[in-house]
C-alpha positions in Angstrom: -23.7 -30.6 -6.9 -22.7 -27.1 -5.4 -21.5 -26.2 -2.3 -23.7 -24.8 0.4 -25.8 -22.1 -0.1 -24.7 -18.5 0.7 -26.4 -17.0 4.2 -28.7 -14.0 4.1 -25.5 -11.7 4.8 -22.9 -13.2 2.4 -21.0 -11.2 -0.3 -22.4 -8.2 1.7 -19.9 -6.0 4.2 -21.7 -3.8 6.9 -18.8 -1.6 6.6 -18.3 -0.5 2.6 -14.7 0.9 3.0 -11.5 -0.9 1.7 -9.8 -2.5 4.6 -6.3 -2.2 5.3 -4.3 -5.5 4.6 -2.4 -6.9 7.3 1.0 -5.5 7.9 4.1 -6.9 9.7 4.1 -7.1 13.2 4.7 -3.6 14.7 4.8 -4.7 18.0 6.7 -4.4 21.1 9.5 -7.3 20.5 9.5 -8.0 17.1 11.9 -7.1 14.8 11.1 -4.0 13.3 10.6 -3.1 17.2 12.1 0.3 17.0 13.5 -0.3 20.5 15.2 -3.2 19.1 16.8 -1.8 16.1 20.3 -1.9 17.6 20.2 -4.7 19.4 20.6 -6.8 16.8 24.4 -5.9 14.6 23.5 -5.4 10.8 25.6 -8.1 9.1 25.6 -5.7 6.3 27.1 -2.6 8.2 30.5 -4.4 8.4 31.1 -4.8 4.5 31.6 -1.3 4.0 34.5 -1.4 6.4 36.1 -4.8 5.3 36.2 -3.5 1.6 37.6 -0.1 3.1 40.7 -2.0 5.2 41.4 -4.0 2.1 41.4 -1.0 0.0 44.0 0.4 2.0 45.9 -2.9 2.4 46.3 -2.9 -1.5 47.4 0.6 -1.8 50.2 -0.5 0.4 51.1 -3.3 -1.5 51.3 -1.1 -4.2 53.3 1.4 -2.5 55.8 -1.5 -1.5 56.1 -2.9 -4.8 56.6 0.9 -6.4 59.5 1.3 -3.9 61.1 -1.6 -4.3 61.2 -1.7 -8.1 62.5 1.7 -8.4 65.0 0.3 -5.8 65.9 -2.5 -8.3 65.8 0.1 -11.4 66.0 3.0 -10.4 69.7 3.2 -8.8 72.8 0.7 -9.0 74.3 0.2 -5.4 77.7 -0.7 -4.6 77.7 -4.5 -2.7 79.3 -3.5 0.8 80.5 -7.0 1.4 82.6 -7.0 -1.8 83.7 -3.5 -1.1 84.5 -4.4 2.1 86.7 -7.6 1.3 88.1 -6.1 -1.6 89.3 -2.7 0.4 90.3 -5.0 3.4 92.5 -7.1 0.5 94.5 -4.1 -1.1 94.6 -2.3 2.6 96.8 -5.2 3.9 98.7 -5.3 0.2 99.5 -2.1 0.5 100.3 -1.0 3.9 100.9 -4.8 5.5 98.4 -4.6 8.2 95.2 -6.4 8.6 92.4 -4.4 8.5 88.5 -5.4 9.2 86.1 -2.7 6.9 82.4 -1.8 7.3 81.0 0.1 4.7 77.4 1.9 4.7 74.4 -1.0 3.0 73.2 1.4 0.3 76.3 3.2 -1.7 74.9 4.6 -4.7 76.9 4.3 -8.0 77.1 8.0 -9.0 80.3 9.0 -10.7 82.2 11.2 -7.9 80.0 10.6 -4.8 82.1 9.7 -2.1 81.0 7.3 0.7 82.9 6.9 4.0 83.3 2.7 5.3 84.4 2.9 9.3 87.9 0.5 9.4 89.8 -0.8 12.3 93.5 -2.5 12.1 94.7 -5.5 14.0 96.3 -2.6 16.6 92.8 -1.6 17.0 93.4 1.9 15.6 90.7 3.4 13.6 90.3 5.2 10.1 88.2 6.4 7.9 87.9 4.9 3.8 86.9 6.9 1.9 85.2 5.2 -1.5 85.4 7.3 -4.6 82.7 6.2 -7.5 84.7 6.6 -10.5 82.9 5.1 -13.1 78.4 3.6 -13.0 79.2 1.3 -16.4 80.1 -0.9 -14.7 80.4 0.4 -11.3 84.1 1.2 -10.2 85.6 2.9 -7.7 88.8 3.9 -5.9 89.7 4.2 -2.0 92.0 6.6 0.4 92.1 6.5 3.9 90.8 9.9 5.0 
């Protein structure tokens, strides 16, 4: 058995050129609506700038890391609190008066650099130490009051 028979105008077009296939909807609201092109955020547009912020985050991290290893490496720091007890210590040996010292955080250990720690005795009166590096291995140094 076959399928019904073919009409008199089957298999035969009136019009003999190719016809266009049907394309997306073009139309007034749809979404290749040029009108509505922006309305709509492209999820895609905000990857470029995510990948750009944490580009930048990293290079900081970097940065930080750089800085604080040459920090570690790089140079050998005095402790202020030791210096600071320890001067305080030999201040009152020597001259018999209590004295309170504050010394500057970073003191770099460089053989002759001099760095200047604010004092103030018990009778409130205040100087001036002046720390002298005298040796980096291992780190020593002598004091004067200025």
């Amino acid at each position: 058995m076959t399928g019904p028979e073919p009409g008199p105008d089957a298999g035969t077009d009136p019009d003999p050129r190719p016809h266009p296939r049907p394309g997306p909807d073009l139309g007034p609201g749809s979404a290749l609506d040029p009108d509505l092109a922006s309305a709509e955020p492209d999820r895609r547009g905000r990857r470029p700038g995510r990948i750009v912020a944490y580009g930048v985050l990293a290079l900081c991290l970097v940065a930080l890391v750089v800085l604080a290893l040459g920090r570690v490496w790089g140079t050998t720091l005095l402790d202020p609190r030791a210096v600071e007890r320890d001067v305080a210590e030999q201040f009152e040996q020597r001259y018999a008066v209590d004295v309170e010292v504050d010394c500057p955080a970073e003191m770099e250990v460089e053989v002759g650099r001099d760095h200047r720690c604010d004092a103030e005795t018990g009778a409130r009166e205040r100087l001036t130490v002046v720390i002298t590096v005298t040796d980096d291995d291992p780190p020593a140094y002598t004091w004067d009051v200025d």
